[in-house]
N, C-alpha and C positions, 0 to 999 in steps of 0.2 A: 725595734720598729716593726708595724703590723703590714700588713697589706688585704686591702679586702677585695676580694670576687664574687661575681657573680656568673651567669650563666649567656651565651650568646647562640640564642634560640630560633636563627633563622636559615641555620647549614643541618645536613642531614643529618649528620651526627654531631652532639655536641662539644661545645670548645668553652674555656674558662674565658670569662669577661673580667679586663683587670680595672678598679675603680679608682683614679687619680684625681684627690682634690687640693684646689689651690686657691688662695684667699689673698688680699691684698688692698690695700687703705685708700679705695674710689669709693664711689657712688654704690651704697647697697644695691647689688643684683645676685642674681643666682641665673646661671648659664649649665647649660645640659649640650657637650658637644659629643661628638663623634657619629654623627646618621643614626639619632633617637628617632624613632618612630611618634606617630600620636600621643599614644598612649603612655612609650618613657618618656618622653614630653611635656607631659599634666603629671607628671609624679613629682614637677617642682610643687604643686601647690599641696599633694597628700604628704612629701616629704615636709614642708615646713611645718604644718599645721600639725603633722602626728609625734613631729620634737618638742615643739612646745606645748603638747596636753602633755607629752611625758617630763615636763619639767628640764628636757636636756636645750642648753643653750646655742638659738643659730645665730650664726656670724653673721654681726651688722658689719659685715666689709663684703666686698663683689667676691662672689663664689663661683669659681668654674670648677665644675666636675667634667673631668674627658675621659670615656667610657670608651677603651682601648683594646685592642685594634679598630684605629677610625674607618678604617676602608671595609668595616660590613656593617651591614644596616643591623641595630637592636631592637630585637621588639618582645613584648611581655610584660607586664606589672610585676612579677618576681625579682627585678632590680629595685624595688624599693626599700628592701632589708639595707640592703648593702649599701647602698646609697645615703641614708639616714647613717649608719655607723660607721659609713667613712670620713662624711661631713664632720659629726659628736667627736670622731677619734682626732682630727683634726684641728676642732676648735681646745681640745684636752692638751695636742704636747704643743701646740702655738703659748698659751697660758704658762703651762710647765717649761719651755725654752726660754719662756721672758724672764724666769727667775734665776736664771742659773748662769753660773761665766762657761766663757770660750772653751776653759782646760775640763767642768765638766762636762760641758756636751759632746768632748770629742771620747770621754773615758766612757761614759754613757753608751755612742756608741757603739765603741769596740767591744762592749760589752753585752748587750742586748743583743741575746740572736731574733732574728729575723723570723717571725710568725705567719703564716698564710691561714687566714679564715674565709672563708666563703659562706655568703648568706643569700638563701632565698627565700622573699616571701613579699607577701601585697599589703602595705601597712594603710590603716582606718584613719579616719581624723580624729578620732582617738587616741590614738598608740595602738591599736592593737596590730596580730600579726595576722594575716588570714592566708587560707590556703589558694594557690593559685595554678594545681597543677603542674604536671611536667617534674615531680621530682625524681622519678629517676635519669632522668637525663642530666638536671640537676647536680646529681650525687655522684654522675658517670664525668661530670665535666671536673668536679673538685676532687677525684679521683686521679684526674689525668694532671691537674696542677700538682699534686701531692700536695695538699692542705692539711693543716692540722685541725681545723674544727669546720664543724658544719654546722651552721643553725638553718632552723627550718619552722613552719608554724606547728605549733601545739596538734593543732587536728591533726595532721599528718603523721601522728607519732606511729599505730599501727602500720601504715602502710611500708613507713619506712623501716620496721623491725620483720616485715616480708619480703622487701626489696637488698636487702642486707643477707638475708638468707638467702635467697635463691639465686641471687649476680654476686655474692661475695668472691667467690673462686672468682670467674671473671672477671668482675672491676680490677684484678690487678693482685700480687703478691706482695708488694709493699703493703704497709700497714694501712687500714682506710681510715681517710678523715673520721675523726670523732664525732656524731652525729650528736647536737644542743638543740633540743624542743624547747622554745619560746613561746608566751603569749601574747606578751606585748614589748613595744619597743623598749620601755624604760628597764625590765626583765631581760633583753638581748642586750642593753649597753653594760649592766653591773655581769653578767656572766662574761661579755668578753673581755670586760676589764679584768678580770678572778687570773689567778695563778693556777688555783686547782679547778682543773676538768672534773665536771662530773657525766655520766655517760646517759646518754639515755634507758629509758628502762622500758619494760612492757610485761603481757604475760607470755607464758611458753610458745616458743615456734616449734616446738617439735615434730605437730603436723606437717609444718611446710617442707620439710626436709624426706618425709614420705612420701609428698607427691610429688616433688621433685623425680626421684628412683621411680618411678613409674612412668609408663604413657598415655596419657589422657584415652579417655574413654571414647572408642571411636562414634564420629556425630552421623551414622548412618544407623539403617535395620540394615542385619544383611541375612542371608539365606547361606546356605550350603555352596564351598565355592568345589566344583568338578575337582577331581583328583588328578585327572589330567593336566591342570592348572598350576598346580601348587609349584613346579618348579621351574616354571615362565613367570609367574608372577614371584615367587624371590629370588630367583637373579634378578628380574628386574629393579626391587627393592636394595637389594643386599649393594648392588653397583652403584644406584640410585642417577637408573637409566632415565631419559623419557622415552614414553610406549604411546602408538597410536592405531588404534586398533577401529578397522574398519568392517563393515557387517550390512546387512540387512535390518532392518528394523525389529524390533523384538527379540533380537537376541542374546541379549544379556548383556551390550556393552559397557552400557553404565554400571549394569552393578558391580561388574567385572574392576571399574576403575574405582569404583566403593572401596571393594575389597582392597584394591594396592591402597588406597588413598588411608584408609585402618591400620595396614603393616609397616606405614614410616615409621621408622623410629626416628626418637628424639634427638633433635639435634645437638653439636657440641655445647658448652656453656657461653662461649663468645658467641658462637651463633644466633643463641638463647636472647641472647643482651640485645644484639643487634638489632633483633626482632622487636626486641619490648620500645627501643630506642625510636624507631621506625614508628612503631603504632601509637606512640605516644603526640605523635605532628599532627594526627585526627582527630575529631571532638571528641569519636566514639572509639577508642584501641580496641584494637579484634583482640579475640578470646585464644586466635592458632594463627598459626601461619599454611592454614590449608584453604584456598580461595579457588573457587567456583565460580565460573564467566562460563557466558549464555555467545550468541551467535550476533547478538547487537550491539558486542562490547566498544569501544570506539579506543582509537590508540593512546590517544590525551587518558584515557581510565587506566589504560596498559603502563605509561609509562610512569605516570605523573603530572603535575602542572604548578604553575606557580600563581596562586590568586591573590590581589591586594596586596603583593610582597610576600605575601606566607607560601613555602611550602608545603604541597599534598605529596605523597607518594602515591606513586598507583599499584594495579594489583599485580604487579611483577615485583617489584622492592618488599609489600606487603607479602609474597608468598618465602620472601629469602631463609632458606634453612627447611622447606617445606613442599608442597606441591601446587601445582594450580591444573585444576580440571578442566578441561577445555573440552566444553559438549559441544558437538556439531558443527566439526573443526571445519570441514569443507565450505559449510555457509556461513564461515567467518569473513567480513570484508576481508580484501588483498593486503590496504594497507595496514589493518592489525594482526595479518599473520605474517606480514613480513619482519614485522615490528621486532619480533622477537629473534630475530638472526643473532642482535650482537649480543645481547644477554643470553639468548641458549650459547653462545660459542665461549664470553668471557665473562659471565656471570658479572657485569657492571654496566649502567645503560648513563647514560649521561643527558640530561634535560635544558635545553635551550630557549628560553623566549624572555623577549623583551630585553634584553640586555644580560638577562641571570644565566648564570649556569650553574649546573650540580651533578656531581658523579654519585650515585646511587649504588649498591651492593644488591644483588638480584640471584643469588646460589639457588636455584629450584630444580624440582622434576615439572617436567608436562608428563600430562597424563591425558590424553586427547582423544576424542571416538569420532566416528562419522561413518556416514552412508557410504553405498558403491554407487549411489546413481540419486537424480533427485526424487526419484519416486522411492526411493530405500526400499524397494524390494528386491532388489539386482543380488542374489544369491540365495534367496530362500526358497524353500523347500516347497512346491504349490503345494494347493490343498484343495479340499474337493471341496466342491460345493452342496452348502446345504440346504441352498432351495435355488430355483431357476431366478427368483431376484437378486441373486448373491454372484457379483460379475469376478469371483474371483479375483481378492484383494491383495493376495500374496505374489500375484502373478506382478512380473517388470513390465512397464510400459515403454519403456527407455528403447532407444535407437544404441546401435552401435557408436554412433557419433556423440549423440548426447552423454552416455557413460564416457565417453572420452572427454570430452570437453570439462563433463563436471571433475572427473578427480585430475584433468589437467590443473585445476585452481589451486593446488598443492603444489608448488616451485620445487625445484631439485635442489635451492640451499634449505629448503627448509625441512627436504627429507634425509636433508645428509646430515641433520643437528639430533634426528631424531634415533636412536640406536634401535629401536625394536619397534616393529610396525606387522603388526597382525592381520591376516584377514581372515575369515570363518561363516560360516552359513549355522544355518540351522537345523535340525532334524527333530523329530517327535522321538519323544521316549517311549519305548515298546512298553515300559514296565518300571515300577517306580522300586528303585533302591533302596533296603534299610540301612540308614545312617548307623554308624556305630560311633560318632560323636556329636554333640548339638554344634552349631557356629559360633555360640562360645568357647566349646573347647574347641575347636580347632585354631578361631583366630587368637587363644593365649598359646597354643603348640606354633605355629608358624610364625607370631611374634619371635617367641622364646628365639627360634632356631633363625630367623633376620638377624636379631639383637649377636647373636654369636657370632656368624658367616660373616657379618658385616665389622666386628670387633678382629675377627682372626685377618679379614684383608685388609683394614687399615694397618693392622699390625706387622704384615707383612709388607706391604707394598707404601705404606706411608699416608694416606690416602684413598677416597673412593674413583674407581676407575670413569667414571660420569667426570671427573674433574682432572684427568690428568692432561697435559697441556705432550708437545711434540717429545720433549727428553724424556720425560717420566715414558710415553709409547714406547720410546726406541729402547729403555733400558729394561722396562720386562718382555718384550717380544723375544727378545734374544733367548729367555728361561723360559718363557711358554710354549714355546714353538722349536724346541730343540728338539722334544720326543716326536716331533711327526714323520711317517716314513718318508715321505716325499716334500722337495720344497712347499713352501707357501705360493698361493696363485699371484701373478701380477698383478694387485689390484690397485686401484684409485685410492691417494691416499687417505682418504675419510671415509673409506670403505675398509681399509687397511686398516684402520685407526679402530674404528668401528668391532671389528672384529678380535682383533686385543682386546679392547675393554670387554666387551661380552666375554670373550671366553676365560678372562679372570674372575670374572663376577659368578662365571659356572663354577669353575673353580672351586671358589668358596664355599658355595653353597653347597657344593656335594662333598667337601671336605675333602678335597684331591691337593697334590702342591701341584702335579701338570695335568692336562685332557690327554685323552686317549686320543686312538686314531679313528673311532667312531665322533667323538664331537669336533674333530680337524674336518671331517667329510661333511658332517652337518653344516657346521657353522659357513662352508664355503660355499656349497649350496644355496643356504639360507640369505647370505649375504647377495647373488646373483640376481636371486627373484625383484621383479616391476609387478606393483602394485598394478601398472596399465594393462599387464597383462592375462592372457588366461589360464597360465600355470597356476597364478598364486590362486586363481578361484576353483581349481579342481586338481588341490596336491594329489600326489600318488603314497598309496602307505609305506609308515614310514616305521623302525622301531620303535619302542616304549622309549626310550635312553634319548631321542631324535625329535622326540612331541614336542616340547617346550620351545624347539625352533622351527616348527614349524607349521604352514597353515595348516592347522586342525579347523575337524567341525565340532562345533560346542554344539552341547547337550543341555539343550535348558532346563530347569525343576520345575516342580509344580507347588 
């Protein structure tokens, strides 16, 4: 006996649709139950009309089809495959049962194992089969039923011989459904009736498998990033901290988050999936999971929504496995930087209206910048003037109050989500540096050594330190913090928290198994400092080995 699936495309990830039909000697009807939407809805009249141009017979008796589990609503045209050849497959052993006695139906079937096919696709008043999107979610749902075949429309046949390559690992270690390109209906009924499988075919994917092993080409220009940098920005990478680095105007903050925003590396393969999964509920699927919001974002963008029944994610779900930039984080409304408490602390946000609910996967960096003051000049360096009309633009106009008030608009839960929080001025370069690499070579050398640092601390520790929850703290604290001469300071436990994950992620990246008692004295330091205050805007020097945690002044280029 068969069973046909389809796809139930209105939950964030998706779920197999199981198709139950039933027939019986009233009144010709055909009935569509379990919270069909519109559109499966009208697929009673594409479903009749596309059986009989295919010559396949529909049942003049009352047809209920129940599209199972009832308690969620279905919506999409890609239940029309399965639909049509659960009805054919139905009206086939009704025919084939009326001929045969009691003793064989029941050797029959003790004898038939049990087939699961899954079909997706938008059938014409034709027969034919058209593409209707959404097949990798599709493919991820008859995956998770463990199906024996998949049919799919004909067009889709390329996509699906790249979506095989690239989520194969991930869709699962059992064997994957056998993927059946189709054109038309009457073409899906003689193949699912066939004994022998034939596979789909295509030309070579062996490109896709090299760009896979690589990391996408980063979507910025970037310039020369300061040497001073390089090992503040991959700890922060390597742990896959959030950083929020505050400044003067002009001083390189955004390019600053360019660069981290270039050095992610690729996320795991389930990650990978997730993402494709995710981007596949909007018209348009983003191309990365690297998203960039501006200061007028509103929270409904941040979190998600639900329109007309459908599913949107927003740019928090959309960034999972990835980063989200966050320019000019201070003149972010309150209520969308608050927004982000529960997904920066458990990387899951959960969306409520109207009735619906949906638990979302949200695993990101923030990578955030902003001003000291609303005039964003509150740290820079003046400059002289070059005519008496020139009032001196670099000069603060800000009150003592006013700088207080503006970076008061940064809450203390949402400084304590953040692990590294920079602040720096600027200064003019006496003298311009010869590079001894372009910024291509440097950002494949600082890739390279991410890609490593970040491999050897999962290896060791199980995990990126940016994700470990109270256990995982308390169980390497005890090996990180053994070599220091002196206890650890009393501190607050998300400060405490804080400062483990940072100093594993140094760790890594300097190729050490403990820190010395030069980064035990840093990191507690570093940890103490208030952005409110006036230490962090005129640190005292510090050594080379001590830069990376702490407020430096950057050096802009030319």
């Amino acid at each position: 006996m068969k069973h046909w699936l389809s796809l139930i495309n209105t939950l964030a990830l998706p779920r197999p649709l199981k198709i139950e039909v039933s027939t019986s000697l009233h009144l010709p009807a055909f009935l569509l139950v379990g919270l069909a939407s519109r559109e499966v809805a009208e697929s009673r009249e594409r479903v009749r009309a596309a059986m009989e141009a295919s010559g396949l017979a529909f049942p003049r008796k009352r047809v209920v089809v129940n599209l199972s589990p009832a308690s969620i609503p279905k919506q999409g045209t890609g239940i029309d495959l399965a639909i049509a050849l659960a009805i054919a497959q139905s009206s086939e052993m009704a025919s084939e049962m009326a001929s045969v006695t009691a003793s064989e139906k029941m050797s029959q079937s003790e004898s038939s194992p049990t087939r699961l096919d899954f079909a997706w696709g938008e059938l014409g008043l034709r027969g034919e089969v058209r593409s209707c999107g959404h097949l990798l979610r599709a493919y991820s749902a008859a995956c998770q039923a463990k199906a024996d075949r998949f049919f799919f429309p004909k067009d889709d046949e390329e996509e699906m011989i790249q979506l095989r390559e690239r989520f194969g690992e991930a869709l699962g270690k059992d064997p994957l459904p056998i993927p059946i390109a189709v054109q038309t209906l009457r073409e899906a009924g003689e193949r699912a009736r066939a004994e022998t499988i034939s596979t789909v075919t295509g030309p070579s994917v062996s490109r896709f498998r090299a760009l896979e092993r690589k990391s996408p080409p980063p979507p910025f220009t970037l310039g020369h990033l300061p040497a001073e940098w390089e090992d503040w920005a991959g700890c922060a990478m390597v742990g896959g901290h959030s950083v929020l680095l505050l400044g003067p105007k002009g001083a390189g903050k955004t390019h600053t988050l360019e660069w981290l925003a270039s050095l992610l590396p690729l996320p795991p393969g389930e990650m990978r999936l997730t993402q494709a999964l995710l981007g596949e509920l909007l018209p348009r699927a983003p191309e990365h999971a690297l998203r960039k919001v501006g200061p007028q974002v509103r929270p409904a963008a941040l979190l998600g929504s639900f329109r007309a029944g459908r599913l949107f994610p927003g740019e928090l779900s959309l960034a999972h496995g990835g980063a989200l930039i966050a320019d000019e984080f201070p003149e972010w409304a309150r209520d969308s930087r608050e927004a982000l408490r529960g997904p920066l602390e458990r990387g899951l946000l959960e969306i409520t209206q109207a009735g619906a609910r949906e638990t979302l996967p949200c695993r990101f960096q923030i990578l955030a910048s902003g001003n000291l003051c609303a005039c964003g000049n509150d740290g820079a360096r003046p400059q002289l003037r070059s005519s008496r009309h020139d009032r001196g633009a670099a000069t603060c106009r800000c009150t003592p109050t006013q700088k207080d008030l503006y970076l008061a608009r940064l809450s203390e839960p949402i400084l304590d989500r953040i692990d590294l929080v920079q602040i720096f001025e600027t200064r003019n370069r006496s003298g311009r540096k010869t590079e001894l690499e372009t910024p291509g070579q440097q950002l494949v050398r600082l890739r390279a050594r991410v890609t490593s640092a970040r491999a050897r601390l999962i290896a060791r520790w199980g995990g990126l330190p940016a994700e470990w929850d109270a256990t995982q703290v308390s169980q390497v604290e005890s090996e990180l913090l053994s070599s220091a001469q002196t206890d650890p300071p009393p501190l607050e436990w998300r400060s405490r928290r804080r400062l483990i994950r940072v100093c594993a992620s140094l760790c890594a990246w300097k190729g050490k198994d403990q820190p010395g008692p030069q980064e035990h004295a840093q990191l507690r330091r570093w940890l103490k400092r208030n952005i409110r205050g006036a230490e962090g805007l005129t640190p005292a020097p510090t050594p080379p080995l001590l830069a990376p945690f702490n407020a430096i002044r950057y050096d802009t280029w030319r």
